[in-house]
Structure formats: C-alpha cells, structure tokens
N, C-alpha and C positions, 0 to 999 in steps of 0.2 A: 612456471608459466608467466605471460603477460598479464600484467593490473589491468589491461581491459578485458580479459577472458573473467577474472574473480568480477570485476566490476559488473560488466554485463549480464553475468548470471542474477547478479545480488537485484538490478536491474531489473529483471527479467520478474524476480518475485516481488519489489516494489517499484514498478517503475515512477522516475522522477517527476514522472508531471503529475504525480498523486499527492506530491508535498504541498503544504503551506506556502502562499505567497510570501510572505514574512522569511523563510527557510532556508537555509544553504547545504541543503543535501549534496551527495556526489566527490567526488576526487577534489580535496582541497589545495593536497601538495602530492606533486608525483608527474611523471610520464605515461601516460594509458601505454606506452610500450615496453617501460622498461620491467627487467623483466626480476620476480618475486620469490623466494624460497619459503617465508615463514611469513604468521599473519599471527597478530595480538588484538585480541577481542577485548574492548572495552564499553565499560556505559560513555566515561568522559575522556576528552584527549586534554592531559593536564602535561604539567614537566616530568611528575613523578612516570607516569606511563609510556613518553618516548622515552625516558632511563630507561626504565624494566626494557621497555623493546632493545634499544641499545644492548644492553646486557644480555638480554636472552636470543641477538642476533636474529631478530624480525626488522623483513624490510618496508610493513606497509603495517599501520595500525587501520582496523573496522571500530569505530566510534557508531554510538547510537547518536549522542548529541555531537554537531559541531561545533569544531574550535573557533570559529570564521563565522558569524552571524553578519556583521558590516562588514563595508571596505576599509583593505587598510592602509591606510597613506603614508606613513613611515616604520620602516622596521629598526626602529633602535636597544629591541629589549626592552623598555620603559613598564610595561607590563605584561602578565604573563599568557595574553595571546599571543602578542610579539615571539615571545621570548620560545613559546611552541613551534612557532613556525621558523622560526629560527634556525634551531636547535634538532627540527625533524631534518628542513633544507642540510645544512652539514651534516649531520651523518645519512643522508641519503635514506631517507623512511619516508613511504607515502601516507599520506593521510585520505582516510574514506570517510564520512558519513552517510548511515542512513535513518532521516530523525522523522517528519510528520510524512514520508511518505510510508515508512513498514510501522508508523499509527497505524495509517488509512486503509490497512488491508485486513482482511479474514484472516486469521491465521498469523497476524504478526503482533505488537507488544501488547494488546487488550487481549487477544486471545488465548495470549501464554499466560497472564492473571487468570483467565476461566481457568487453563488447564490446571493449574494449579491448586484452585478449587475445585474443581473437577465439575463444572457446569457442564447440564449439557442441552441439546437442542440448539448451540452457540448461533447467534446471528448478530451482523453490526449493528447498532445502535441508532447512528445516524447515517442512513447511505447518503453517500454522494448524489448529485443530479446535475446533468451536465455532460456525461460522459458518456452517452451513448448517441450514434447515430441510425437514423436510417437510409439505405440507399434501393434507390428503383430503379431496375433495369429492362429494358425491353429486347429479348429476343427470339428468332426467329425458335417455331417447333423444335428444327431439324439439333438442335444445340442445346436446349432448356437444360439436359442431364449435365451436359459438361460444362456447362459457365456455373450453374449452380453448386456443383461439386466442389466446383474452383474457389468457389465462391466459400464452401464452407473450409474449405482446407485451409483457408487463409486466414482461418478465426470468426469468419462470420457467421451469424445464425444461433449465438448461443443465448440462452435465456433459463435464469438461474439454473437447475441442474439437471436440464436440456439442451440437447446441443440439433445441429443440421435442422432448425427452426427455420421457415419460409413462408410466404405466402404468395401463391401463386391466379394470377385471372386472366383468361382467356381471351384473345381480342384480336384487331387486326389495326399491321400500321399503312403507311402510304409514305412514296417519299419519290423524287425523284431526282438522277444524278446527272448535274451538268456538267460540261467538258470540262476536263481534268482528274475527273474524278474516275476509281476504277470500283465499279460497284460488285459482291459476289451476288446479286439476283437483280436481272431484267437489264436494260438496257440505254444509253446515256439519251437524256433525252424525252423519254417515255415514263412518265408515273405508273409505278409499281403497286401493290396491293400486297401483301404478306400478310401469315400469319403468326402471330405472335404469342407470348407471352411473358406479362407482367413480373417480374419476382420482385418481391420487398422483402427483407431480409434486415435485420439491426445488427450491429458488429459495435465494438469499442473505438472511440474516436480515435485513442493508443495505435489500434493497427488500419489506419485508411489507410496509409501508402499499399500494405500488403494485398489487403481486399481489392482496391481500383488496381490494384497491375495485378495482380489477379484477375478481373474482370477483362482488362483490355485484353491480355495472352487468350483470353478461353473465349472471345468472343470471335464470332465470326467477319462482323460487321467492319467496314474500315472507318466510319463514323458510327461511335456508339452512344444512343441516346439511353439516360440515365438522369437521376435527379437524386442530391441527396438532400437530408433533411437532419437538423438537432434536433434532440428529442428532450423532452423535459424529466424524464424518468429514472427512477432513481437504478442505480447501478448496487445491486445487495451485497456484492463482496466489498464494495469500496466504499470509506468513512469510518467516522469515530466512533470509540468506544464500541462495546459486544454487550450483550444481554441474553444470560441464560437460564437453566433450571439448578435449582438442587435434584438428588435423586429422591431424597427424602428432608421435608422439612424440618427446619429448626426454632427454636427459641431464639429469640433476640438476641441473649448473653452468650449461647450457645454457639453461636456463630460467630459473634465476637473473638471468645476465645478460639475456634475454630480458625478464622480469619487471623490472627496472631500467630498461632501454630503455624499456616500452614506458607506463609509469606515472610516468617524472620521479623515480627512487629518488636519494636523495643516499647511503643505505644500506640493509641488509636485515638483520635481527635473525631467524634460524634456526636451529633443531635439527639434528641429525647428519645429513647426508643419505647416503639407504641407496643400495645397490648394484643399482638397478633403475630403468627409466625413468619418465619424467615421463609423464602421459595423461589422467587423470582429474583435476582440478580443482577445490578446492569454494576460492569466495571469502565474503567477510562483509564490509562496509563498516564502519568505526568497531569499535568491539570486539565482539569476536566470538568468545570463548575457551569460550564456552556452548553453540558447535555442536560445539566438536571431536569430538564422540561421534557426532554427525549427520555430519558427514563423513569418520568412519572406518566409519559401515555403507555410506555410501554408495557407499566402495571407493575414492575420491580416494588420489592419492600425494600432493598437496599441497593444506595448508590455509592461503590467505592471508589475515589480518584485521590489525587491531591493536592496540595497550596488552594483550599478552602481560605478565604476573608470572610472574616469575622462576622460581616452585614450578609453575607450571603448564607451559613447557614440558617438564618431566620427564614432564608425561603422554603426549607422543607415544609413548615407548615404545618407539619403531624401526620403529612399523606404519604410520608418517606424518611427512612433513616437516611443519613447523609454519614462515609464514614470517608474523612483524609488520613492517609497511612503515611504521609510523607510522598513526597515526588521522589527521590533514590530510592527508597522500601519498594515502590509501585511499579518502577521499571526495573528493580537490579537483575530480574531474568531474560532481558532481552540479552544479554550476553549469550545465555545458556541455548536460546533460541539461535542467534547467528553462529556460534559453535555449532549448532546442528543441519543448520540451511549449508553448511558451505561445507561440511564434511561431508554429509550425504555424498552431494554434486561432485565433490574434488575428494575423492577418498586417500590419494596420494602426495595432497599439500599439507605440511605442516599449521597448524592452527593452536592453538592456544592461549587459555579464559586468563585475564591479568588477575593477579595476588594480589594488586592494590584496590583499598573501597577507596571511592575517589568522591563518596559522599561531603559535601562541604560540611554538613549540620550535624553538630555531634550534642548530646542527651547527657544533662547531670541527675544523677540522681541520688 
C-alpha cells in the first residue's frame, strides 16, 4: 500500500493537530505516495533501528518519538540526527512519528500504562479545552430530518458516550430575495415569513469542513444562515495523562512491587509513602510532573510519570505518592500498542516490534 493509506489511518486515531506545539509528529522522511511492503515499530528512530529496518527489509519505520524536533540546516552527518536522516534518505526508508498527539488521546500511551495495570473506570486526566465547536443553523420544517441527519453523519452531535445529540426551538424567519437571486419559497422581491427551526448541535473543530459541506449538500436554502461558535469545554477523550481504579485495593509496598512487576521496573524513584491505601491511580507516559495538580483533584493516591526534578517531588506534600519509573520504562509499550492499532486496520501489511532497547540510561548495580 501507499504511506498515506498507513499514515492516514494512524491519523485518523491521533490526528495531528492534537500534538504539542513544541512537536514534530507526522512523516518526517518519505513520499505520502510511495508505496510500502514492511513497517518497524519503534519507541526511538536512532542509527541502530534504520540498520535493523535495513536488514530486515522494512521501508518505512513508526517512531513514537521523533528524529526531527528543530530544523535542519545542514546534513553533513556531524551528529546523529543528521546521520538518521541521512542514512533513512539512501536507503529509501520513510520515517513516521507519532509522539504528544496518541499522548493526547483515550486509548493511546497513558492508557496502555492503565492497561497494563489493569485500572479500570479509565478517563483522561487533563482534557483538552478548545476543541470543540458549536454550530446554529436555521431551517426550514419541511428539511429539519434531513440537514440534521446530515449533520450527524458527518460527526456532529456527539457528547461523550452519546451520539445524534441536538437541540432543536421552534420559530419563524423572514427574509427577502432581490434580483439575482433564485429563492426555493416566495418570491423576488416580496418578504417571506417561514417556519423554522433552530438546530445547535457541538461537533469537533477536527471535522468543520465535513459538518458545513454537510450542512450546505442537505440544506435546502441557496443562502444558509448559520452561526458557529468556540466553545470552552473540555473535550474527555483528548489530553494528558488517564486516571483510574484498582479493582481492589492495595498497600503502598504492595503496589510498588506490583508496579515493578507489572511494567519491567529495574527500579522506582518515589516520595514518602503515606499511611493509607493504594485505589485511585493517575498515570502520564514520558514526563508528566505538569499534571500532578490534575491528579491530586482528581483524588489519585498515586501518580506515576517520569524525569521527576528533584525540587518537584517536594510538591507531593504527603497528599500523594509521586512515583518516576523512568521515561523509556513508562512508554516502552506504546510499540506493543501501534503493533496493534495498525495490524487490526491492515491485517495483510507486514509489521514488526524492533529487538533493539533504544533506551539511552542504562542502571549499575
């Protein structure tokens, strides 16, 4: 298949405008045409992992982190982003990332830490706010079924695990159509009277184009009054970090060791643990010291993330364990996640999880 067919899917479950400003998600190196037989799933795109693709005859590697954070102004090899991009360019290997936008979603790298622990009740953290719209449309009885139908097939109307959501009031407009115009009720010249109806309706700002040419196809009207609006509300599948239950409570140590087990810990970097049990859970994938305020309203005993400074766990306070596992340790399964997202989808593309740990920080003991 074509790298925009994989792309676009991958897309589709984080789309790109959920990343970090800071971010360089998306096709780094590659042709969105050219076309792809094998895929290398990795956390990091280093030298060592276009080798393995090399060798193991994949032509596009899926990176969680990208290679390409700045711009680059000269490619001499000098060091080893260069030397990746280089090195992918001649042997014809595209590069993918997808890094703070499948954070920002339900179900992607903070989620697969729940799963892993097996929380459950799972909800994000920090939703997003910003991301949704509303639109108001005015029309006529005879249509209300069909623009709003339209209207929900195109994505809109959903409101967390409700969907074909609307609000509809009854009323009447007025209008009248001067020469040039070809109106479908009353006549040019003459002010009209109709009856109407209101629909409001919230959709993701992600799909306005789909929703308005949605709207315009299913309207009757050749001039369609409408109004949209930004909403401040938060969006619950999108944002940082997840927060969920145990099924049965634990002991502080108990979890600890549980949390070692159950995540491949070589060790755990925590605060004082207090005199009450474990139940409540908020996790963060990669660093995460920016919600701990989000997961002490949210009630969590413990907050797992990592690259924890020094001065910052003093902010626990005693109101929360605070536990860093490492930033590699905290995402190494988003591999096992995108091996799953993209096999589902493409059951007949070759995929395959890299044999290299591409961890920098390695542990003496």
């Amino acid at each position: 298949m074509k790298i925009r067919e994989l792309t676009q899917y991958l897309e589709f479950i984080a789309p790109l405008s959920y990343q970090e400003s800071y971010d360089n998600s998306g096709l780094i190196v590659g042709d969105p045409d050219d076309e792809i037989q094998k895929a290398l799933i990795s956390l990091d795109c280093t030298e060592d992992i276009v080798d393995e693709a090399i060798a193991k005859g994949c032509d596009i590697i899926v990176s969680h982190h990208p290679i390409v954070f700045k711009g680059l102004k000269k490619f001499n090899g000098k060091n080893y982003v260069e030397r990746v991009v280089i090195k992918a360019i001649q042997n014809k290997i595209a590069i993918y990332a997808i890094h703070t936008n499948l954070d920002n979603v339900l179900g992607g790298v903070s989620s697969k830490i729940a799963d892993k622990l097996a929380l459950e009740c799972q909800a994000v953290l920090q939703p997003k706010v910003g991301l949704l719209k509303k639109l108001i449309v005015y029309v006529p009885r005879t249509h209300v079924e069909i623009v709003r139908n339209a209207l929900f097939s195109a994505g809109a109307g959903g409101i967390g695990n409700y969907d074909q959501c609307s609000y509809n009031t009854l009323g009447y407009g007025t209008f009248r159509a001067l020469e040039g115009a070809d109106p479908l009720i009353g006549k040019i010249g003459v002010q009209e009277r109709v009856e109407e109806t209101k629909i409001e309706i919230i959709y993701p700002a992600i799909k306005e184009r789909s929703v308005l040419l949605a709207m315009y196809q299913s309207h009757p009207y050749e001039e369609v009054a409408y109004d949209i609006f930004s909403l401040g509300n938060q969006l619950h599948t999108v944002g940082a970090g997840v927060i969920g239950n145990l099924s049965t409570a634990s002991t502080a140590t108990d979890f600890l060791a549980y949390l070692k087990d159950k995540m491949n810990l070589k060790l755990i970097r925590h605060t004082r643990l207090l005199d009450k049990p474990i139940n409540r859970v908020a996790v963060c994938g990669g660093a995460g010291s920016f919600l701990l305020r989000e997961a002490k309203l949210s009630g969590a005993d413990i907050f797992i993330t990592a690259d924890y400074k020094y001065h910052d766990f003093f902010d626990a306070e005693d109101e929360i364990v605070i536990a860093d596992i490492g930033h590699f340790e905290s995402e190494q399964f988003t591999q096992e996640l995108l091996l799953e997202v993209i096999q589902k989808k493409f059951v007949n593309f070759a995929v395959l999880l890299t044999e290299i740990e591409t961890n920098p920080i390695k542990y003496y003991s």
